[in-house]
Backbone bond lengths (Angstrom), bond angles and torsions (degrees), N, CA, C in turn:
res aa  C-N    CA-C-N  psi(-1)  N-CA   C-N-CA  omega(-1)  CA-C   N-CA-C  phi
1 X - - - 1.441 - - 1.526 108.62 -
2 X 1.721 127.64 133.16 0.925 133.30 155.96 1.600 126.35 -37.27
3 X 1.083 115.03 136.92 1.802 119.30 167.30 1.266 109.11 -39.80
4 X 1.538 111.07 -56.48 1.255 106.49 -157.56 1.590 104.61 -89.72
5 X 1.039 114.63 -6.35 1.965 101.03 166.04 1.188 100.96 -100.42
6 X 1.279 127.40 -9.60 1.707 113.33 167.79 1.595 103.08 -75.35
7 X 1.136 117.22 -43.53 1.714 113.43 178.97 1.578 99.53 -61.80
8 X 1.171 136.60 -76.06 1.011 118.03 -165.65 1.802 123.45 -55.24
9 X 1.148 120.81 -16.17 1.239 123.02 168.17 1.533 100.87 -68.32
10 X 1.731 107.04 -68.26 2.305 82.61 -167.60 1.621 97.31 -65.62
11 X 1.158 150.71 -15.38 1.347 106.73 151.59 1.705 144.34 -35.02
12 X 1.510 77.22 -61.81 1.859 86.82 161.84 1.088 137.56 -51.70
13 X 1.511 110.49 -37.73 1.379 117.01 174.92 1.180 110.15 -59.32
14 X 1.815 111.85 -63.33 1.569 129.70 -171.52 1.387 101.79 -49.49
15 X 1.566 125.24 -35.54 1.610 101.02 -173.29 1.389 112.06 -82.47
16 X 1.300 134.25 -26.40 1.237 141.48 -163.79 1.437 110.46 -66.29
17 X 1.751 97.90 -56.61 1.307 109.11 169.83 1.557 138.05 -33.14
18 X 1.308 103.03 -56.53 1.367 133.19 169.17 2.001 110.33 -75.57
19 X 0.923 122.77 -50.33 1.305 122.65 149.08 1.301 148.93 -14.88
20 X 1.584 104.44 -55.88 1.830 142.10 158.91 1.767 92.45 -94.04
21 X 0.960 149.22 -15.05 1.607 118.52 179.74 1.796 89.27 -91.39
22 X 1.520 130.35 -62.62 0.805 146.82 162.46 1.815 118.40 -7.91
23 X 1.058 84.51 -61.89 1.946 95.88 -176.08 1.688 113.91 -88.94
24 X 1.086 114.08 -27.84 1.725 122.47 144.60 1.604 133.22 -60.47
25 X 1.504 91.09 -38.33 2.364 84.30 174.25 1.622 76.73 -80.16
26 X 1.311 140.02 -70.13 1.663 136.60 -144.83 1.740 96.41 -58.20
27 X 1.218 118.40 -36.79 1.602 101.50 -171.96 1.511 104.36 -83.73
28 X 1.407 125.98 -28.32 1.483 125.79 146.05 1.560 130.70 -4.33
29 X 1.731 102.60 -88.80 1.410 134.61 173.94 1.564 108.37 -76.58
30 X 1.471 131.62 -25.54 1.315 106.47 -175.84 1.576 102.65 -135.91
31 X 1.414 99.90 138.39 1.489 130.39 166.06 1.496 107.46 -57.96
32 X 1.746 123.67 46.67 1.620 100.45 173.21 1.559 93.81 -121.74
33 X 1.466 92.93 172.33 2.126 111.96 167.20 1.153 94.03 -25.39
34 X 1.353 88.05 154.52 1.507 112.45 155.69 1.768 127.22 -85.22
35 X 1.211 101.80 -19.43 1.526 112.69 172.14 1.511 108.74 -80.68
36 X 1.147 103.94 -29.43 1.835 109.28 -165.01 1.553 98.52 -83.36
37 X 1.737 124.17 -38.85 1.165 125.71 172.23 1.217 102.31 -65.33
38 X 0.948 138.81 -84.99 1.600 139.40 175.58 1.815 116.95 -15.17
39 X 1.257 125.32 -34.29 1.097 120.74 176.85 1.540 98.70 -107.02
40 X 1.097 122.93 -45.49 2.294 115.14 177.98 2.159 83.20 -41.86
41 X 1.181 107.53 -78.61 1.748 104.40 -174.67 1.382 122.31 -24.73
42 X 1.577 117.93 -46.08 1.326 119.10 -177.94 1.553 104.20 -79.12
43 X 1.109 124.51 -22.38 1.487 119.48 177.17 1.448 128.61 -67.66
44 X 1.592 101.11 -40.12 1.287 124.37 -169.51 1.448 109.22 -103.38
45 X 1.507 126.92 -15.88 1.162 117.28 132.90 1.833 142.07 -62.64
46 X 1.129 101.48 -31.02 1.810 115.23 -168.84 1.825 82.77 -82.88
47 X 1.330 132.02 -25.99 1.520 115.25 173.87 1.180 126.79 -62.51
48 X 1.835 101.21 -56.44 1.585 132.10 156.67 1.076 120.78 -33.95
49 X 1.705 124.65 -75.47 1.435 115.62 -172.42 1.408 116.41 -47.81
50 X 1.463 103.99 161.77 1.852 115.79 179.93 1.850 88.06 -85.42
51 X 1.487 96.41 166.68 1.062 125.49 -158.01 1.675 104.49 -101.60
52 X 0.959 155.00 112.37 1.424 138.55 174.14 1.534 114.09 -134.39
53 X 1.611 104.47 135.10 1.565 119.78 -153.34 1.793 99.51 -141.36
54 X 1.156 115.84 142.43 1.274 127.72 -176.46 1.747 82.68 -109.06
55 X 1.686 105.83 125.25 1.394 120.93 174.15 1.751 105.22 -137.32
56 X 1.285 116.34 134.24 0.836 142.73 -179.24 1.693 126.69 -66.65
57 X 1.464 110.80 98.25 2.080 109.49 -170.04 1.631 99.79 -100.89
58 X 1.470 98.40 -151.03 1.245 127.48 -173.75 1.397 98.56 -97.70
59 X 1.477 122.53 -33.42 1.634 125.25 170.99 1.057 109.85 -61.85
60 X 1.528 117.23 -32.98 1.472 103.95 -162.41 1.924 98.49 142.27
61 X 1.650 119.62 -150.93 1.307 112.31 169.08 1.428 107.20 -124.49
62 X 1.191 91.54 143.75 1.836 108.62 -158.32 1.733 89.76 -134.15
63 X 1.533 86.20 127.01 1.709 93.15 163.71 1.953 118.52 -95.05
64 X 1.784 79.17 128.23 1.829 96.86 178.33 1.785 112.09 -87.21
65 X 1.320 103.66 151.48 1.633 96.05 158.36 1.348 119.03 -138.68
66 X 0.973 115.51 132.95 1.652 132.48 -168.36 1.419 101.93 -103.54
67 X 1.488 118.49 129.07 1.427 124.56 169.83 1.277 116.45 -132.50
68 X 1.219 119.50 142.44 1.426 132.42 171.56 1.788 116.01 -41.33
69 X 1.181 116.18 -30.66 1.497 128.81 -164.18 1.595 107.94 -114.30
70 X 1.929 119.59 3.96 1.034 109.58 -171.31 1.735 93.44 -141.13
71 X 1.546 113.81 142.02 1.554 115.04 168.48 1.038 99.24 -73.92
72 X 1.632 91.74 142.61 1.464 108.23 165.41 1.348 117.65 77.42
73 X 1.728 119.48 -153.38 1.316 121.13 -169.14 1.086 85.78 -159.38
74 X 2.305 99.97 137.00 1.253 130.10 -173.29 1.826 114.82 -98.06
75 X 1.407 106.03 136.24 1.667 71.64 -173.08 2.276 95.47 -92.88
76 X 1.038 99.24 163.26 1.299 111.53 157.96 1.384 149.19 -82.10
Protein backbone atom coordinates (compact mmCIF):
# COMPACT_ATOMS: atom_id res chain seq x y z
CA UNK A 1 0.00 0.00 0.00
CA UNK A 2 1.02 3.51 -0.90
CA UNK A 3 1.93 6.21 1.91
CA UNK A 4 -0.35 8.32 0.75
CA UNK A 5 -3.54 6.00 0.80
CA UNK A 6 -2.32 4.63 3.97
CA UNK A 7 -2.33 8.30 5.35
CA UNK A 8 -5.40 9.07 4.08
CA UNK A 9 -7.07 5.95 5.36
CA UNK A 10 -5.90 6.45 9.34
CA UNK A 11 -7.23 9.74 8.79
CA UNK A 12 -10.47 8.32 8.02
CA UNK A 13 -10.46 5.92 10.40
CA UNK A 14 -9.17 8.40 13.24
CA UNK A 15 -11.96 10.82 12.33
CA UNK A 16 -14.82 8.50 12.22
CA UNK A 17 -13.78 6.88 15.21
CA UNK A 18 -13.71 9.79 17.32
CA UNK A 19 -16.73 11.23 15.49
CA UNK A 20 -19.26 8.18 16.52
CA UNK A 21 -17.62 7.98 20.15
CA UNK A 22 -17.97 11.77 20.33
CA UNK A 23 -21.63 12.19 19.07
CA UNK A 24 -22.83 9.15 21.24
CA UNK A 25 -21.41 10.27 24.98
CA UNK A 26 -22.81 14.12 23.68
CA UNK A 27 -26.18 12.64 22.42
CA UNK A 28 -26.10 10.63 25.78
CA UNK A 29 -25.71 13.68 28.29
CA UNK A 30 -27.27 16.35 26.13
CA UNK A 31 -30.79 17.17 25.09
CA UNK A 32 -29.64 19.03 21.70
CA UNK A 33 -30.59 18.66 17.61
CA UNK A 34 -29.54 16.28 15.89
CA UNK A 35 -27.94 18.45 13.21
CA UNK A 36 -26.20 20.61 15.83
CA UNK A 37 -24.86 17.26 17.47
CA UNK A 38 -23.78 15.98 14.30
CA UNK A 39 -21.79 19.03 13.38
CA UNK A 40 -20.44 20.17 17.47
CA UNK A 41 -19.06 16.07 16.81
CA UNK A 42 -17.53 16.77 13.49
CA UNK A 43 -15.86 19.83 14.86
CA UNK A 44 -14.55 18.51 17.93
CA UNK A 45 -13.50 15.53 16.35
CA UNK A 46 -11.54 16.99 13.06
CA UNK A 47 -9.62 19.13 16.12
CA UNK A 48 -9.03 15.90 18.17
CA UNK A 49 -8.03 13.43 15.67
CA UNK A 50 -4.11 13.04 14.94
CA UNK A 51 -3.10 14.24 11.79
CA UNK A 52 -1.40 11.74 9.31
CA UNK A 53 0.64 12.76 6.13
CA UNK A 54 2.83 10.76 3.79
CA UNK A 55 6.12 13.13 3.49
CA UNK A 56 8.75 12.57 1.36
CA UNK A 57 12.91 11.72 2.78
CA UNK A 58 16.07 10.53 1.58
CA UNK A 59 14.64 6.85 2.46
CA UNK A 60 12.04 7.27 0.43
CA UNK A 61 8.14 8.29 1.69
CA UNK A 62 7.37 7.57 5.14
CA UNK A 63 4.12 8.33 6.78
CA UNK A 64 4.23 11.02 9.85
CA UNK A 65 1.55 11.65 12.49
CA UNK A 66 0.98 14.79 14.16
CA UNK A 67 -1.34 15.04 17.20
CA UNK A 68 -2.85 17.62 19.10
CA UNK A 69 -1.76 15.91 22.55
CA UNK A 70 1.78 15.00 21.31
CA UNK A 71 5.16 17.27 20.45
CA UNK A 72 6.26 17.13 17.44
CA UNK A 73 5.88 14.39 14.79
CA UNK A 74 5.83 10.53 15.09
CA UNK A 75 7.04 8.61 12.29
CA UNK A 76 4.99 5.43 11.44
Amino acid sequence: MKPKVKAVLLNFIAFVTLFLVIRLILGHYLPINRIFLAVTSAILANILAPKFGAIRTKEGEKVFMKWVFRKGTKEL
